[in-house]
mmCIF file of the N, C-alpha and C atoms, coordinates in Angstrom:
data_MODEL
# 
_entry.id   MODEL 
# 
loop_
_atom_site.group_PDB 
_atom_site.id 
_atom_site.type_symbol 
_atom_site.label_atom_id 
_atom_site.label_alt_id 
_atom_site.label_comp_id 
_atom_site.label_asym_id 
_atom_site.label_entity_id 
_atom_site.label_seq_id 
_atom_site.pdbx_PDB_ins_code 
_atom_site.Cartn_x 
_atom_site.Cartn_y 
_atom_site.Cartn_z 
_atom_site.occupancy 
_atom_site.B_iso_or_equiv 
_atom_site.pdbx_formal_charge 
_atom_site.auth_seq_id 
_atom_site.auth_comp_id 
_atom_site.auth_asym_id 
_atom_site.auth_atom_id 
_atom_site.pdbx_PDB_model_num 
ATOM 1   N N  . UNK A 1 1  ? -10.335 -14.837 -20.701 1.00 0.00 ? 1  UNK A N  1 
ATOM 2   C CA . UNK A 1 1  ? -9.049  -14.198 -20.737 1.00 0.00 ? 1  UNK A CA 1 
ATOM 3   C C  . UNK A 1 1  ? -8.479  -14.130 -19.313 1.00 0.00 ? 1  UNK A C  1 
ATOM 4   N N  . UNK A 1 2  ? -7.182  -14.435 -19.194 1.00 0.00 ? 2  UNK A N  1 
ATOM 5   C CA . UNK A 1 2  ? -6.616  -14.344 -18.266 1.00 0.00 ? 2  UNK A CA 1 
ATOM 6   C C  . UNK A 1 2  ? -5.838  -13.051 -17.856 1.00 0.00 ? 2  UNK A C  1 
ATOM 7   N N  . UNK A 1 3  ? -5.746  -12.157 -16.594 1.00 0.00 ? 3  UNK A N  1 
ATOM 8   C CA . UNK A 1 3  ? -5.370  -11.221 -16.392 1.00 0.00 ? 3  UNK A CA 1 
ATOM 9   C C  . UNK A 1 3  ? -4.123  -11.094 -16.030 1.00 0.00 ? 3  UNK A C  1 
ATOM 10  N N  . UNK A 1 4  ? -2.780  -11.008 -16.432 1.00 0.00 ? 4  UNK A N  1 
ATOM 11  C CA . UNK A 1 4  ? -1.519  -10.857 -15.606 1.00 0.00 ? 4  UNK A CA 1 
ATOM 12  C C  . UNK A 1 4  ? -1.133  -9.256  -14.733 1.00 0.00 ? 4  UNK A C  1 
ATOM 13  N N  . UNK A 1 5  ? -0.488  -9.646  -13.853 1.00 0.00 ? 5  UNK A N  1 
ATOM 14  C CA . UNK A 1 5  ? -0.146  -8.622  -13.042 1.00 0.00 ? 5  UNK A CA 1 
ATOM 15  C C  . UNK A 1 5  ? 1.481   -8.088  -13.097 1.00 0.00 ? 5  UNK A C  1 
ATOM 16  N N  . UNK A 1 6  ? 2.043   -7.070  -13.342 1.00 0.00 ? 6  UNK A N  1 
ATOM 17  C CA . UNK A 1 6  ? 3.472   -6.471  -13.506 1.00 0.00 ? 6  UNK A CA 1 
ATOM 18  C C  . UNK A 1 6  ? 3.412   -5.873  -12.496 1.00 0.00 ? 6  UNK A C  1 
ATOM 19  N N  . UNK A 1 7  ? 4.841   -6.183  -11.537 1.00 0.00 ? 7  UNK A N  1 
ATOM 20  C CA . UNK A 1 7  ? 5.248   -4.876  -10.719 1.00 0.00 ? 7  UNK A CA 1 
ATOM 21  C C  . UNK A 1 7  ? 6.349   -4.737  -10.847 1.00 0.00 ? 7  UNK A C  1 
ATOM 22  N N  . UNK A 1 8  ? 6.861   -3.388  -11.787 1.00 0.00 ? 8  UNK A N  1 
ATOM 23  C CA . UNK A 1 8  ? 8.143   -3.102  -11.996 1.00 0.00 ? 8  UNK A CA 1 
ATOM 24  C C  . UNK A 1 8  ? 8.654   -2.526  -11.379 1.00 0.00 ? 8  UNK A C  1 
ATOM 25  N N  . UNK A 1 9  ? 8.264   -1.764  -10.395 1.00 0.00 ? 9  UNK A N  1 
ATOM 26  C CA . UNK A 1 9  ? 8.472   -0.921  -9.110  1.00 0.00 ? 9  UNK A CA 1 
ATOM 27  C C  . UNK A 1 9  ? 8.345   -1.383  -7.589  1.00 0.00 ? 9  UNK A C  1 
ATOM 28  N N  . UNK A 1 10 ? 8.300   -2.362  -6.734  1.00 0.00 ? 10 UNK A N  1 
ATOM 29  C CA . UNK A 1 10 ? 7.351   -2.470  -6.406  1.00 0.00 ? 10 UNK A CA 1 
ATOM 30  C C  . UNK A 1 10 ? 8.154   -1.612  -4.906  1.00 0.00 ? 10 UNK A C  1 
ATOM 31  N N  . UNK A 1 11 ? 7.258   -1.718  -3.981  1.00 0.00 ? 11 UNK A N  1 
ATOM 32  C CA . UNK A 1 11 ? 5.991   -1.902  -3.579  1.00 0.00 ? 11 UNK A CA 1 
ATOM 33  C C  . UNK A 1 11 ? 4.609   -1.612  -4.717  1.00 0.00 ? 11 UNK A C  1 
ATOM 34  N N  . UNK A 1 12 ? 3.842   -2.389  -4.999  1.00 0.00 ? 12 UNK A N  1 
ATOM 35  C CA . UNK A 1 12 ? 2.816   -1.916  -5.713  1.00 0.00 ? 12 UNK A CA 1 
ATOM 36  C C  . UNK A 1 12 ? 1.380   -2.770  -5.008  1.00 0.00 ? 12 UNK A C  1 
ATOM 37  N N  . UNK A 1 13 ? 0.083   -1.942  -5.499  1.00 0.00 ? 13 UNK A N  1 
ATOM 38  C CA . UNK A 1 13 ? -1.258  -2.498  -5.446  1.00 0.00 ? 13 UNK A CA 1 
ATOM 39  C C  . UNK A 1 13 ? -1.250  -2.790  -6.233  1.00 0.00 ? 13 UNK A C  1 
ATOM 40  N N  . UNK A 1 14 ? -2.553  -4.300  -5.735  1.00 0.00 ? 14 UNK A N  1 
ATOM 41  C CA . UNK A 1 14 ? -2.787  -4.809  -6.738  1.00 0.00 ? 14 UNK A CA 1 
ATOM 42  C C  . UNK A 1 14 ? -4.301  -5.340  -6.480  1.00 0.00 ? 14 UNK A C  1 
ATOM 43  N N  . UNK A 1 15 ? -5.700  -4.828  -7.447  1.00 0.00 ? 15 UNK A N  1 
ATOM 44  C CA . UNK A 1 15 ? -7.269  -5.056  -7.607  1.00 0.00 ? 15 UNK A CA 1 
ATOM 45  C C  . UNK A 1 15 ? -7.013  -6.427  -7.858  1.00 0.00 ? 15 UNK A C  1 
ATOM 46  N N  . UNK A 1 16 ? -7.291  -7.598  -8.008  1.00 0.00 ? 16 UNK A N  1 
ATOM 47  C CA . UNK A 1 16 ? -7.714  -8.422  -8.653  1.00 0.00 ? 16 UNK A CA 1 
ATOM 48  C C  . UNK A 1 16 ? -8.900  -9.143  -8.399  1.00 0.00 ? 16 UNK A C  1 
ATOM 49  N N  . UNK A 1 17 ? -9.662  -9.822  -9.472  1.00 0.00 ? 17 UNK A N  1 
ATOM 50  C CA . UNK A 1 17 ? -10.554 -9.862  -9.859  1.00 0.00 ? 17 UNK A CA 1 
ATOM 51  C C  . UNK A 1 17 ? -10.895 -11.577 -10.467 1.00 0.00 ? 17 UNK A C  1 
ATOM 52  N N  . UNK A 1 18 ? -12.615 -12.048 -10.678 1.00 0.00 ? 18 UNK A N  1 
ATOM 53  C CA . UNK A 1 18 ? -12.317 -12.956 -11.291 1.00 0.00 ? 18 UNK A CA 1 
ATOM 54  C C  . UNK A 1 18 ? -14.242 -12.706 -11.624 1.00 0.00 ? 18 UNK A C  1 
ATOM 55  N N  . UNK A 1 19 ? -14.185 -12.767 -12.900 1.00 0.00 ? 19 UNK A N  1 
ATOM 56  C CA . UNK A 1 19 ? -15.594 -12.225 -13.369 1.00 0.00 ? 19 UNK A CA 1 
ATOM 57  C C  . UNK A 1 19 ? -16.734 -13.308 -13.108 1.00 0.00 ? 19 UNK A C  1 
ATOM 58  N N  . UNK A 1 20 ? -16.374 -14.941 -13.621 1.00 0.00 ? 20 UNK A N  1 
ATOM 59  C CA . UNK A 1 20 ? -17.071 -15.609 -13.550 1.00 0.00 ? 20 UNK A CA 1 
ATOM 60  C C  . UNK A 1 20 ? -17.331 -15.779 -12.117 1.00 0.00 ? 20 UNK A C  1 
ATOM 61  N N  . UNK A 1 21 ? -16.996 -15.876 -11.034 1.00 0.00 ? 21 UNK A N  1 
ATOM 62  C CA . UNK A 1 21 ? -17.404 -15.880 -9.727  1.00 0.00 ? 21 UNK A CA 1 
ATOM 63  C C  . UNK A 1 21 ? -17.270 -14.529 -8.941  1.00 0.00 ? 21 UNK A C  1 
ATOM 64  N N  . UNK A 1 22 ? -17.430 -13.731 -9.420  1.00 0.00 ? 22 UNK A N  1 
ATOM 65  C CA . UNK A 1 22 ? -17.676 -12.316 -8.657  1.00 0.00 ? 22 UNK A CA 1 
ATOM 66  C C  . UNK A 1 22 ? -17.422 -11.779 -7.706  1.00 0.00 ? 22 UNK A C  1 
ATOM 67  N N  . UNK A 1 23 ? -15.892 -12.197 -7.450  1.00 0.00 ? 23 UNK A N  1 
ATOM 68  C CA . UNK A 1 23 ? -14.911 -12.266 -6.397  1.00 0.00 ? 23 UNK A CA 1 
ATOM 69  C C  . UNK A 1 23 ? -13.545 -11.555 -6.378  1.00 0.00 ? 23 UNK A C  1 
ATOM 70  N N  . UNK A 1 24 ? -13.217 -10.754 -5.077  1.00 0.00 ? 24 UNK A N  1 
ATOM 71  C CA . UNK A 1 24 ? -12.004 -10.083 -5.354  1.00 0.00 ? 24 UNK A CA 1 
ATOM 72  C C  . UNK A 1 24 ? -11.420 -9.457  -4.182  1.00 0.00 ? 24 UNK A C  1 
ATOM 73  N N  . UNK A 1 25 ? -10.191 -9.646  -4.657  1.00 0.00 ? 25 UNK A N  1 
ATOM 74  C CA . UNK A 1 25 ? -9.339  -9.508  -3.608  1.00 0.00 ? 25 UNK A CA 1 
ATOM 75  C C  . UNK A 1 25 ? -8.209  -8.334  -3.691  1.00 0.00 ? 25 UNK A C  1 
ATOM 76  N N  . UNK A 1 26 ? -7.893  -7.180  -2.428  1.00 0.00 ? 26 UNK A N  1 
ATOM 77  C CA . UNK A 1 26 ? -6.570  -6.333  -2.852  1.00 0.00 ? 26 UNK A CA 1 
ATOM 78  C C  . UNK A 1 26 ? -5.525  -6.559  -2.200  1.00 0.00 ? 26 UNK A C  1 
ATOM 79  N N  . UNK A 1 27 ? -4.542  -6.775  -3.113  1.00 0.00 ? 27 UNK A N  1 
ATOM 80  C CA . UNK A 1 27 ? -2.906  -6.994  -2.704  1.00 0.00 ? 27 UNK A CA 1 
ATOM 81  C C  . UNK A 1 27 ? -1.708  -6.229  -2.729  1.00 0.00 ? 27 UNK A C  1 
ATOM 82  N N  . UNK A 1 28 ? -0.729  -6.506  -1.576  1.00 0.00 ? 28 UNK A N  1 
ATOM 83  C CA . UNK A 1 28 ? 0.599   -5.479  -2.175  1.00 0.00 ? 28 UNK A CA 1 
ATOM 84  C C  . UNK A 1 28 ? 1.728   -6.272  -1.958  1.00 0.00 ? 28 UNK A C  1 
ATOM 85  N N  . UNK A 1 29 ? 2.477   -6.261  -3.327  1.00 0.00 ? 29 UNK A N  1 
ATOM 86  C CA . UNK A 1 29 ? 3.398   -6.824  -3.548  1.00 0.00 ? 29 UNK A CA 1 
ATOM 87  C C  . UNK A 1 29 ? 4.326   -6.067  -3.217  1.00 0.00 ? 29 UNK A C  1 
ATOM 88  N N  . UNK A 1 30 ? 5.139   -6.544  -2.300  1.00 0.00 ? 30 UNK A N  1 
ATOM 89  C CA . UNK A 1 30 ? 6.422   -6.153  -1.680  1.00 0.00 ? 30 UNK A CA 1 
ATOM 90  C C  . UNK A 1 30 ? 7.709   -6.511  -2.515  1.00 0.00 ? 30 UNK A C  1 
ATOM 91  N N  . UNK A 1 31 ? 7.848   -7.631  -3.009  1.00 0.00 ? 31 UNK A N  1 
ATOM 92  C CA . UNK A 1 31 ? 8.692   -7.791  -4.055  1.00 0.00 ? 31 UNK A CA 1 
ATOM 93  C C  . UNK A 1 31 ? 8.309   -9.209  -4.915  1.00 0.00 ? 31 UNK A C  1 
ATOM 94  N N  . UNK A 1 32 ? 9.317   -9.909  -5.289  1.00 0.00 ? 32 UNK A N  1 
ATOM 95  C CA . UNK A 1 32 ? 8.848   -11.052 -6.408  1.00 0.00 ? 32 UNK A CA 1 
ATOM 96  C C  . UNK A 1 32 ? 8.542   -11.613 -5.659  1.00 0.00 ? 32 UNK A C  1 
ATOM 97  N N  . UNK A 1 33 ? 8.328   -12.106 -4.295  1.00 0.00 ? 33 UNK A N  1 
ATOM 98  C CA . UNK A 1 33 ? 8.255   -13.704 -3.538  1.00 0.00 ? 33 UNK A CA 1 
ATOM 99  C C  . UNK A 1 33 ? 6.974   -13.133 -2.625  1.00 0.00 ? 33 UNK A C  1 
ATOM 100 N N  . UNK A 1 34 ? 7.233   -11.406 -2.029  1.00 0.00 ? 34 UNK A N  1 
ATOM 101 C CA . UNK A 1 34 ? 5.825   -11.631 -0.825  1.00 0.00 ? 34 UNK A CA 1 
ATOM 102 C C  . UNK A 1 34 ? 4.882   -10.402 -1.561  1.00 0.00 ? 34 UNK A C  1 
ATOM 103 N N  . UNK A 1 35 ? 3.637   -11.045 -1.037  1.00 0.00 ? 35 UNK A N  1 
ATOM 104 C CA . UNK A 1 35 ? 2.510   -10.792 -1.803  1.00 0.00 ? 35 UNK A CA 1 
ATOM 105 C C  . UNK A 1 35 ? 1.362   -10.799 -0.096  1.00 0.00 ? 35 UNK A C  1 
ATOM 106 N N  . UNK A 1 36 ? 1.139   -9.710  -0.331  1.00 0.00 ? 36 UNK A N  1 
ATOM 107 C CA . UNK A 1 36 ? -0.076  -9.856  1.407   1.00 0.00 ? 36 UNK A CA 1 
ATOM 108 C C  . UNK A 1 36 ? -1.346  -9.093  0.869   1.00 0.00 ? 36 UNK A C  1 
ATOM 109 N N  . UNK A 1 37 ? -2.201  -9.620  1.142   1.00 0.00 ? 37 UNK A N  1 
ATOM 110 C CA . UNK A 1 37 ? -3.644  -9.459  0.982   1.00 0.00 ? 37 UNK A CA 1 
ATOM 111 C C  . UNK A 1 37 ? -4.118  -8.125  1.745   1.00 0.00 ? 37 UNK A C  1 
ATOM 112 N N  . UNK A 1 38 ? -4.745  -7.329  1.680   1.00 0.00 ? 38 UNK A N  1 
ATOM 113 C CA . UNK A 1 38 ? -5.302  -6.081  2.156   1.00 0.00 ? 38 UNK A CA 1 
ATOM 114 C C  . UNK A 1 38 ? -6.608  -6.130  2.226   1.00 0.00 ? 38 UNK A C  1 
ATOM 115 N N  . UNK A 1 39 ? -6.996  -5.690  3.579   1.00 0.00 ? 39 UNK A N  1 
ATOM 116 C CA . UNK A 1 39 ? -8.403  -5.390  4.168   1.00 0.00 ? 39 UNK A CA 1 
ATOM 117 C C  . UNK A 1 39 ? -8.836  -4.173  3.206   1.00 0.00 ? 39 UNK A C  1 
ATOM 118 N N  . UNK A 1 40 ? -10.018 -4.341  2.099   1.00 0.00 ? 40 UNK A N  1 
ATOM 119 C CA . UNK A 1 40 ? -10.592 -2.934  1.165   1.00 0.00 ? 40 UNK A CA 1 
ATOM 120 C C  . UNK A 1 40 ? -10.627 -1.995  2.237   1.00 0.00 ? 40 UNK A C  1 
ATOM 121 N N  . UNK A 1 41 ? -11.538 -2.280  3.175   1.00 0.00 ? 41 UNK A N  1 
ATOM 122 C CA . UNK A 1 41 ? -11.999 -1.219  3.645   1.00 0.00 ? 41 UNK A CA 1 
ATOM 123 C C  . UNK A 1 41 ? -10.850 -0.503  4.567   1.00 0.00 ? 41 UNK A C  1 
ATOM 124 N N  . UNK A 1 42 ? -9.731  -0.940  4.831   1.00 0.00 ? 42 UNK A N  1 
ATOM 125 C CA . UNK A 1 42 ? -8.504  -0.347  5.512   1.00 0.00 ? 42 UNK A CA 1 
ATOM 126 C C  . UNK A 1 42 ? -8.341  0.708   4.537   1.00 0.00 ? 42 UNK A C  1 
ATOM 127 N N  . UNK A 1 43 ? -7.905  -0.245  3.057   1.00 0.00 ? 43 UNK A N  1 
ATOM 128 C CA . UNK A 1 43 ? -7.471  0.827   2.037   1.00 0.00 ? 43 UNK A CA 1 
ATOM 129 C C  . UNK A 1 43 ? -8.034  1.610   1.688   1.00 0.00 ? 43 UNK A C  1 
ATOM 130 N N  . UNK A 1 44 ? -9.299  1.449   1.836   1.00 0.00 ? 44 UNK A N  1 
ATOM 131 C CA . UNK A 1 44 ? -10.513 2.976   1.344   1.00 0.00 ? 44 UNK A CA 1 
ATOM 132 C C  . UNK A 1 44 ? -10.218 3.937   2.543   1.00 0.00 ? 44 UNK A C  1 
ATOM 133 N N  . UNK A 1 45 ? -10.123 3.908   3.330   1.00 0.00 ? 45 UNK A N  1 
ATOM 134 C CA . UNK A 1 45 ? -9.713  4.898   4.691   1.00 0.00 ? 45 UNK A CA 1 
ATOM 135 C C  . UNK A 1 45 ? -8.258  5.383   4.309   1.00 0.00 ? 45 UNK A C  1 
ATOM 136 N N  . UNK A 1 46 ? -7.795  4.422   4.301   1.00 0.00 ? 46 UNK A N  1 
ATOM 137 C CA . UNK A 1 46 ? -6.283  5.023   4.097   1.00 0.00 ? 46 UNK A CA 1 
ATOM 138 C C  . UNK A 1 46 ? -6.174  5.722   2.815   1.00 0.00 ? 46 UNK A C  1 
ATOM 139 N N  . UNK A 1 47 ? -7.055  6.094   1.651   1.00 0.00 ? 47 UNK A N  1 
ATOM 140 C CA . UNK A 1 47 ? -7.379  6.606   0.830   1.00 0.00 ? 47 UNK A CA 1 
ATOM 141 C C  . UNK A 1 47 ? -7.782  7.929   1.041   1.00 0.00 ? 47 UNK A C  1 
ATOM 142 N N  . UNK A 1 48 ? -9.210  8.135   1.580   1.00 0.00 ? 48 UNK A N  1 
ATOM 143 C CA . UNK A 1 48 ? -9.373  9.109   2.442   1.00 0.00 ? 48 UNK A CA 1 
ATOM 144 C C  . UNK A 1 48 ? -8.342  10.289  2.998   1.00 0.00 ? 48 UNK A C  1 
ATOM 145 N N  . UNK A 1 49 ? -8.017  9.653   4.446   1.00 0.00 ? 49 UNK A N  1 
ATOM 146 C CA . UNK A 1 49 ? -7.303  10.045  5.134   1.00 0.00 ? 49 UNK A CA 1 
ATOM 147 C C  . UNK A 1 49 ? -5.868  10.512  4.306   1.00 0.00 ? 49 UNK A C  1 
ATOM 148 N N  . UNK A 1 50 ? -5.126  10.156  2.835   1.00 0.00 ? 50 UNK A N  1 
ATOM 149 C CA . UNK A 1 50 ? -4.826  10.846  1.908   1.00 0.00 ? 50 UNK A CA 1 
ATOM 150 C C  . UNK A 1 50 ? -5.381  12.001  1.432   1.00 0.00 ? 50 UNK A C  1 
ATOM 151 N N  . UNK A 1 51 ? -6.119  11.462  0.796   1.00 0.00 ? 51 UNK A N  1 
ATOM 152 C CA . UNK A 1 51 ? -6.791  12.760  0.286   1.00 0.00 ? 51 UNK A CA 1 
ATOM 153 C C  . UNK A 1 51 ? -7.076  14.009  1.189   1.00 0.00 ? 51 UNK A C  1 
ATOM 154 N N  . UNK A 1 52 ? -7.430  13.648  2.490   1.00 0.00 ? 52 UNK A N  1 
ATOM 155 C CA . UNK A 1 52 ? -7.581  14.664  3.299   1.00 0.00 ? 52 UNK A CA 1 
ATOM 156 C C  . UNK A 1 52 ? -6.167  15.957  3.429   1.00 0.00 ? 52 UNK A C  1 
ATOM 157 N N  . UNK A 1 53 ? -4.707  14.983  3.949   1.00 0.00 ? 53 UNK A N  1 
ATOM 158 C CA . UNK A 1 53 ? -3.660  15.466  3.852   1.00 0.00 ? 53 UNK A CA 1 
ATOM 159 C C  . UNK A 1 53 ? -3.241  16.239  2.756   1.00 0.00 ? 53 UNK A C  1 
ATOM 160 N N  . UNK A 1 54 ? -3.361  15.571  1.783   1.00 0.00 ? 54 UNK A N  1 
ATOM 161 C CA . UNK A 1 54 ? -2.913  16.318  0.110   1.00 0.00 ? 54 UNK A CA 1 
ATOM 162 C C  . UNK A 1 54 ? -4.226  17.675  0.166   1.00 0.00 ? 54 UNK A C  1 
ATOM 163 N N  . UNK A 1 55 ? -5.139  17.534  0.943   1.00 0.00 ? 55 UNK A N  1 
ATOM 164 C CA . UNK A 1 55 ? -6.049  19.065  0.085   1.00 0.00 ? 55 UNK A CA 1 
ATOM 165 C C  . UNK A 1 55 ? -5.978  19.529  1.374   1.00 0.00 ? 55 UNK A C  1 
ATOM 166 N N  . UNK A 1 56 ? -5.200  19.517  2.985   1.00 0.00 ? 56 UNK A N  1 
ATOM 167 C CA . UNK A 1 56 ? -4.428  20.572  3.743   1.00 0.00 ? 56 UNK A CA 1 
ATOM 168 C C  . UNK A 1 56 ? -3.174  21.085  3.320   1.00 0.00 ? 56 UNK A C  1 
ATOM 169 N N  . UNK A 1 57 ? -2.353  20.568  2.176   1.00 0.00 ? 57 UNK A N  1 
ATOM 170 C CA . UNK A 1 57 ? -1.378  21.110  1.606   1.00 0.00 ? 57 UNK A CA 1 
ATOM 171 C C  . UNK A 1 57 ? 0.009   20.448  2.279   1.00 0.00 ? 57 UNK A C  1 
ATOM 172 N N  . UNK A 1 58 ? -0.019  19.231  2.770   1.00 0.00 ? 58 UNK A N  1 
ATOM 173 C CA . UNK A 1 58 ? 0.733   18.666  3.369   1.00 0.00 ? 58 UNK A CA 1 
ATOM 174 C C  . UNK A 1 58 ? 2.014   17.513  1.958   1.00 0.00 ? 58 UNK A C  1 
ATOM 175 N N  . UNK A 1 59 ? 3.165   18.038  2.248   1.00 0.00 ? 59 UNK A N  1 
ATOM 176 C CA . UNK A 1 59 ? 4.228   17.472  1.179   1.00 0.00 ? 59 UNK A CA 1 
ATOM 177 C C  . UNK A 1 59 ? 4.387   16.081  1.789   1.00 0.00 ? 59 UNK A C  1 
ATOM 178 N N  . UNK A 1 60 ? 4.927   14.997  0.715   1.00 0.00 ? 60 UNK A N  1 
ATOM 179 C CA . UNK A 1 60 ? 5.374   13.979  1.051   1.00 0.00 ? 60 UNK A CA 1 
ATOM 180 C C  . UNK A 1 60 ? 6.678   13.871  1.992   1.00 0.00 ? 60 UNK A C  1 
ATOM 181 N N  . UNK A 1 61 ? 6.687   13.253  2.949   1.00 0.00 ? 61 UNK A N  1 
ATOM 182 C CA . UNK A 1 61 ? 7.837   12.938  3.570   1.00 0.00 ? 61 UNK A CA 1 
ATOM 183 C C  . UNK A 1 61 ? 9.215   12.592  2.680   1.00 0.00 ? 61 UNK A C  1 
ATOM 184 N N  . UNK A 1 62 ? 10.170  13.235  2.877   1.00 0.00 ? 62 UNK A N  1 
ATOM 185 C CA . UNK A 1 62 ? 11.534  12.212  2.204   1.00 0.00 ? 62 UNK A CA 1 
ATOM 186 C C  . UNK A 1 62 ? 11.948  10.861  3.032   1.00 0.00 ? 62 UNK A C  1 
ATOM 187 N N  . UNK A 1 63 ? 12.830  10.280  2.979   1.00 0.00 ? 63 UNK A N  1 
ATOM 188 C CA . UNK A 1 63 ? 13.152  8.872   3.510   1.00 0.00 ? 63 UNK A CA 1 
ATOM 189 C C  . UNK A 1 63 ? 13.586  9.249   4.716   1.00 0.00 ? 63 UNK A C  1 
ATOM 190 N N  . UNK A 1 64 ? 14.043  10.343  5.106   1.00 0.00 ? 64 UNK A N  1 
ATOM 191 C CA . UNK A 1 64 ? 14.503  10.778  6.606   1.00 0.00 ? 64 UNK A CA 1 
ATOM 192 C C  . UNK A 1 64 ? 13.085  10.752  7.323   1.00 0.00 ? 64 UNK A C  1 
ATOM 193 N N  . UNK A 1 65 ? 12.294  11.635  6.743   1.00 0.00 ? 65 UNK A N  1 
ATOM 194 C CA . UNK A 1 65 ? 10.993  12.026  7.586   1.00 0.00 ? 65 UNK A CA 1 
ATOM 195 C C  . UNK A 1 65 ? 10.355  10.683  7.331   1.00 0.00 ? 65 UNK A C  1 
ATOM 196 N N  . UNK A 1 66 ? 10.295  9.877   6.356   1.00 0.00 ? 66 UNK A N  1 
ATOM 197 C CA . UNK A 1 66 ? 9.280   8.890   6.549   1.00 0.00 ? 66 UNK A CA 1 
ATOM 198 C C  . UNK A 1 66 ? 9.758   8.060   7.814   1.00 0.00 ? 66 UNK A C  1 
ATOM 199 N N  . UNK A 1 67 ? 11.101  7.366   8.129   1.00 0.00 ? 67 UNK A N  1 
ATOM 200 C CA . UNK A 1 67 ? 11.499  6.679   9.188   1.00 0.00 ? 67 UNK A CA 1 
ATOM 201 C C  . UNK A 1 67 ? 11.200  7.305   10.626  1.00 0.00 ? 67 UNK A C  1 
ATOM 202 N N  . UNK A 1 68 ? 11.105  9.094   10.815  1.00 0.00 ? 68 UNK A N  1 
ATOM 203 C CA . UNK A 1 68 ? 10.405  9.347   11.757  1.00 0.00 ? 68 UNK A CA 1 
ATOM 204 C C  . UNK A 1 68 ? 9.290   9.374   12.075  1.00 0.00 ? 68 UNK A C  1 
ATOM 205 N N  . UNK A 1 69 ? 8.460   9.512   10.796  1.00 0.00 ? 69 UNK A N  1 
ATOM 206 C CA . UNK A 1 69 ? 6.600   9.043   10.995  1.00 0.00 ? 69 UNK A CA 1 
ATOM 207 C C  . UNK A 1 69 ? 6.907   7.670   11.591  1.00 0.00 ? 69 UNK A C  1 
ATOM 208 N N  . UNK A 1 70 ? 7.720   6.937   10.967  1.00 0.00 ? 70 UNK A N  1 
ATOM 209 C CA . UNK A 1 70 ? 6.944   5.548   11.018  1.00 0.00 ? 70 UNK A CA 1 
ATOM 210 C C  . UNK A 1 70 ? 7.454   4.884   12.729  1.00 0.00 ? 70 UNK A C  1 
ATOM 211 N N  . UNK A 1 71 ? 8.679   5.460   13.268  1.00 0.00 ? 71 UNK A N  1 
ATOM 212 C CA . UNK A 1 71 ? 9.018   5.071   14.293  1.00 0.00 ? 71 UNK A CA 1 
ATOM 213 C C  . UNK A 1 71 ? 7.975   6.041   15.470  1.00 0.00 ? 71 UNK A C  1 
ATOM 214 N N  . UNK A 1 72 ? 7.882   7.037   15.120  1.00 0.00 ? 72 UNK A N  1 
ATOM 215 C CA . UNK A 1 72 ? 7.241   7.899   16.392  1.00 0.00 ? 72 UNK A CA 1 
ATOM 216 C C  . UNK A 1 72 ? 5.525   7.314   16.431  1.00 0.00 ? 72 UNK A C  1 
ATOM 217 N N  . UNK A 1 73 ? 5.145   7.177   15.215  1.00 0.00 ? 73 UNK A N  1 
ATOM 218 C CA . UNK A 1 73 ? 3.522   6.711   15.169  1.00 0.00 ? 73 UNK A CA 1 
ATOM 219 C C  . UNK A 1 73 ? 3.090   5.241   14.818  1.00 0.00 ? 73 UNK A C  1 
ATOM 220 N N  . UNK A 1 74 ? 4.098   4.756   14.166  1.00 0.00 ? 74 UNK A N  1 
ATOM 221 C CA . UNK A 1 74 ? 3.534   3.360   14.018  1.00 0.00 ? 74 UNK A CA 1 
ATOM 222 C C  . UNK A 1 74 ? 4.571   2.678   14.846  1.00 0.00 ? 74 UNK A C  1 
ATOM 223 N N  . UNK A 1 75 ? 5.303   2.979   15.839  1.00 0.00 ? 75 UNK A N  1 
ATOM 224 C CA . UNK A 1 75 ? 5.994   2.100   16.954  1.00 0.00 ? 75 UNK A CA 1 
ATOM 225 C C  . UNK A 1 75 ? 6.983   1.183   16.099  1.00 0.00 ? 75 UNK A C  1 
ATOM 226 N N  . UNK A 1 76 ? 7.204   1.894   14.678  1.00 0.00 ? 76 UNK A N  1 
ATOM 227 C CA . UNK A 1 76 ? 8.408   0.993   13.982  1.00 0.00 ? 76 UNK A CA 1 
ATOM 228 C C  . UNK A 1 76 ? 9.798   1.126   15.234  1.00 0.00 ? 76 UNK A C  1 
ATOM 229 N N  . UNK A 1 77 ? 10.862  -0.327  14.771  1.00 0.00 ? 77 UNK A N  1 
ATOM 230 C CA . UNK A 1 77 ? 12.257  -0.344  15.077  1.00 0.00 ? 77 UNK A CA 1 
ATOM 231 C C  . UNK A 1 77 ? 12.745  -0.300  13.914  1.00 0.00 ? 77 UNK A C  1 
ATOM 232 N N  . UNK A 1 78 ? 13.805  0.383   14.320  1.00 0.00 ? 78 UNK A N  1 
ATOM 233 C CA . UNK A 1 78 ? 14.865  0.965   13.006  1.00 0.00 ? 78 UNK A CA 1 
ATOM 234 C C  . UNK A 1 78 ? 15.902  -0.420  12.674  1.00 0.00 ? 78 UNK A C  1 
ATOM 235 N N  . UNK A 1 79 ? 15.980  -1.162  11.435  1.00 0.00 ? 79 UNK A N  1 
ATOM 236 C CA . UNK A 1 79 ? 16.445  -2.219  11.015  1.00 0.00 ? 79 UNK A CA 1 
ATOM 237 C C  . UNK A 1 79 ? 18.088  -2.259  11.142  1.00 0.00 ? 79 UNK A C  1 
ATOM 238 N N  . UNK A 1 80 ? 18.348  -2.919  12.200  1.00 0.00 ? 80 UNK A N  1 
ATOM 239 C CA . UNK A 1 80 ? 19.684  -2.939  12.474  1.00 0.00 ? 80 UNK A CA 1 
ATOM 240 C C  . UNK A 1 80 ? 20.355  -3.842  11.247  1.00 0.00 ? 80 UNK A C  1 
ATOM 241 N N  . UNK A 1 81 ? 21.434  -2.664  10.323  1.00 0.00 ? 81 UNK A N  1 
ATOM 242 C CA . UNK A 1 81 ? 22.160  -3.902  9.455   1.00 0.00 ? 81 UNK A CA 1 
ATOM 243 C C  . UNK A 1 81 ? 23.258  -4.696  9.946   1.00 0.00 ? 81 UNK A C  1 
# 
């Protein structure tokens, strides 16, 4: 059986898998065309390091606050339209 993948939302993860050769890979689809491969063990940390935040009681950023996480800590530039 073959496994298909939906992302109706995306950004989305994505496990995939292949039984007969016991092999697998995690992905995030950014939209219909880009598709980038993910280091597990990044994502198991970055899992973590969730979980940690959510059980100090820390709320999700809105789209204002996320563009300041991401410029002050991850050295983002703000996308000139």
């Amino acid at each position: 059986m073959v496994r298909g993948y939906f992302c109706a939302k995306p950004p989305c993860i994505h496990v995939v898998w292949d039984d007969r050769r016991k092999i697998y890979a995690v992905f995030v689809e950014i939209d219909d065309r880009n598709i980038f491969e993910l280091d597990p063990d990044t994502l198991e940390k970055a899992c973590r390091e969730l979980q940690e935040v959510r059980g100090r009681k820390y709320r999700r950023a809105n789209l204002q606050e996320t563009d300041f996480l991401a410029i002050r800590y991850l050295k983002a530039k703000p996308v000139e339209e």
